[in-house]
N, C-alpha and C positions, 0 to 999 in steps of 0.2 A: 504494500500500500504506500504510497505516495505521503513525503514528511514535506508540512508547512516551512518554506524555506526563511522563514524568520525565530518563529520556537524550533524548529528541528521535531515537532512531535504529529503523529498521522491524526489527522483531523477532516471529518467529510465535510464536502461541499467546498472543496477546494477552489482558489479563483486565481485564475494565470495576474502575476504581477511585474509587470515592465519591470520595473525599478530592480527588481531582487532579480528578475530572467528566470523566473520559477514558480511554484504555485501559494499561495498564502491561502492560512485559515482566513476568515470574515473576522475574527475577534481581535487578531492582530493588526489586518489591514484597518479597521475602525478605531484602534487605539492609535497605531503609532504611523498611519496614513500623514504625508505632510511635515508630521516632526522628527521622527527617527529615519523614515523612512522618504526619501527626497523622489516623489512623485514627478514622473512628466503630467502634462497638463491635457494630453491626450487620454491617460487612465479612465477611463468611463465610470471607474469606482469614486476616483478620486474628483471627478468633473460635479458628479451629479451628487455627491456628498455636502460639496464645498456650495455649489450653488443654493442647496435647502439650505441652511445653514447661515448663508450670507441671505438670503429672503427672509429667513426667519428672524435673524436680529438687525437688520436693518432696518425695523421699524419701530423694535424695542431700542436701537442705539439711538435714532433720531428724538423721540420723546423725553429718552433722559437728558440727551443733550439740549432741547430747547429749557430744559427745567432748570440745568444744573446752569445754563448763561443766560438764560431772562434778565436777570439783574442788570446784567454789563448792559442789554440792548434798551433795557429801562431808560439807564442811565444815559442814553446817549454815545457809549464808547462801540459806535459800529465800528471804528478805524481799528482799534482792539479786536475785536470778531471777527472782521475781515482776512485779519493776520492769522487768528485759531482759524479759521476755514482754511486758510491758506495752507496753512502745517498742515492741516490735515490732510488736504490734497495733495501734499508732497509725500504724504507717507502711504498715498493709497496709491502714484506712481510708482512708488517703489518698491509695492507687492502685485502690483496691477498681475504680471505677468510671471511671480513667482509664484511656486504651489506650497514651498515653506513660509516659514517665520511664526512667530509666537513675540505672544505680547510682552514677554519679560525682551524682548528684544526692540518692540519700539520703544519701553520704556530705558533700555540704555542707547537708544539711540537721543533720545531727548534729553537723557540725563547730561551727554556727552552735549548735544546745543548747550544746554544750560549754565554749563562751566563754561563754555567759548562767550557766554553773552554776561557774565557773570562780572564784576570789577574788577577782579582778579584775573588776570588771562592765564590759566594753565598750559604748559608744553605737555600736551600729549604723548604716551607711548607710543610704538610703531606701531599696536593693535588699534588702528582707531576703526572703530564701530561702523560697519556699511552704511548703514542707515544714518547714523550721525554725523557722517561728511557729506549725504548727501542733503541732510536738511542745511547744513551751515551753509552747501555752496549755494543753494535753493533760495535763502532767504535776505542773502547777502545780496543779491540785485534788488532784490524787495524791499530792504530797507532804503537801498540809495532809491528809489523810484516815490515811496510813498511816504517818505520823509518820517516814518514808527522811530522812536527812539529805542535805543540800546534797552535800556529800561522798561519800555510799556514790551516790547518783545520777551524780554524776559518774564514778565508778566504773564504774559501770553502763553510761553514755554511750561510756566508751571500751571497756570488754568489744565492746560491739557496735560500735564501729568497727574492733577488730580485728579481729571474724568476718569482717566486710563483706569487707575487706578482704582473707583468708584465703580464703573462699569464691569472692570474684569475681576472684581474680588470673589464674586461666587465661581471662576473658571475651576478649571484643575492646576492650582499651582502657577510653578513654574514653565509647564507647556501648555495653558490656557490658550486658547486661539480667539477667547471670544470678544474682548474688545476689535480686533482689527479683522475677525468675521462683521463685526458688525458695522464696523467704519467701509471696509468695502464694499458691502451692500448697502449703506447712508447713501454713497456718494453716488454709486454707479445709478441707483435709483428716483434718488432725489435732485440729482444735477445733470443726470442724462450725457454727459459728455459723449462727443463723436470721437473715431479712432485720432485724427489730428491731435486735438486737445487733449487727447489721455497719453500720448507719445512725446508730444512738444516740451520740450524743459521749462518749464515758467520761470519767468522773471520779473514779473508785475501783477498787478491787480487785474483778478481773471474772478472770482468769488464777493458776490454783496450779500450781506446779512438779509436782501430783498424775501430769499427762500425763510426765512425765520419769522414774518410776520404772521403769515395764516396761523402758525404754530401758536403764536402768541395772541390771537382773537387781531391781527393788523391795529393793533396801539404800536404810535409814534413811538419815538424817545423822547421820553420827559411828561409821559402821559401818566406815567405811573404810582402809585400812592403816594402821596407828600409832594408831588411834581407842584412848578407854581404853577399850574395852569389850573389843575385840578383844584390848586387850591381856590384861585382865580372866581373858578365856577362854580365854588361852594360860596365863595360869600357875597355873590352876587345875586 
């Protein structure tokens, strides 16, 4: 009988796996699909997994995220939001097309921003973080274009490690997939982008906080409780 070429142990209902050139059980392929196991994106296991999955929390990623930054677009700071979309969009380029990665890994990719925009400018080791060179090169035209300071970006930088963090705390661990399941399906969903736009390397302002109104019942900025306007129109 035929051995699962990941446990080594005979297991029925074997399923041929690219990746290994051999046959896996279903329980191994469903655990370690993606993370241990570095999937091409033709796997039909792995296509039609990854897609339920990014449908499924991309709509529970979008809700939390309009809740967890309401404030900021309350407040007025769309130029701040503008910039968390923006990261975010550079970090769904830069899984757009892979079938790995895990969230412990966008969050040292942000962690590694965080230090490069921090007062302190740290000299990195040789390991510097994929994902982290490519947000600093990503955001570095972005700042010259849209004039964010050092400061509100860093701002920005930790906003979205808190999400991450908030969002993917029920995953599994350290190979949780489901913050950045869920940001791939936000975006590919709710922004619709065409092959162009998902392949072009951004450099400026491509994302307005416009997609966050319906979310929020479309209140302005400065509409919001204690606003003066509201105030305005209470004592009138």
């Amino acid at each position: 009988m035929a051995l699962c070429a990941y446990c080594g142990k005979s297991r029925s209902s074997l399923r041929n796996c690219p990746a290994l050139r051999g046959p896996i059980c279903p329980p191994c392929c469903g655990e370690h699909r993606g993370l241990e196991i570095a999937c091409p994106r033709a796997c039909p296991y792995f296509e039609r997994h990854e897609r339920y999955q990014r449908e499924r929390l991309g709509e529970e990623f979008r809700k939390a995220w309009l809740a967890a930054h309401a404030q900021l677009y309350l407040d007025g700071r769309e130029q701040l939001l503008n910039f968390i979309l923006f990261l975010e969009l550079l970090i769904y380029r830069y899984y757009r097309d892979r079938t790995g990665g895990t969230d412990r890994e966008v969050r040292e990719g942000l962690e590694f921003l965080k230090r490069q925009l921090g007062p302190i400018l740290l000299v990195e080791g040789s390991l510097v973080p994929g994902l982290g060179e490519h947000l600093l090169e990503g955001i570095t035209g972005y700042l010259k274009e849209s004039g964010l300071s050092r400061e509100e970006a860093l701002e920005g930088v930790e906003a979205t490690l808190a999400f991450l963090g908030s969002f993917s705390g029920s995953g599994e661990g350290e190979s949780s997939r489901r913050y950045l399941q869920g940001l791939m399906g936000h975006v590919a969903r709710d922004f619709d982008l065409s092959d162009e736009e998902a392949e072009t390397r951004p450099t400026g302002l491509i994302i307005t906080p416009d997609q966050l109104r319906p979310g929020l019942g479309g209140r302005p900025p400065g509409s919001g409780p204690g606003s003066s306007s509201s105030s305005s129109s209470s004592s009138s």
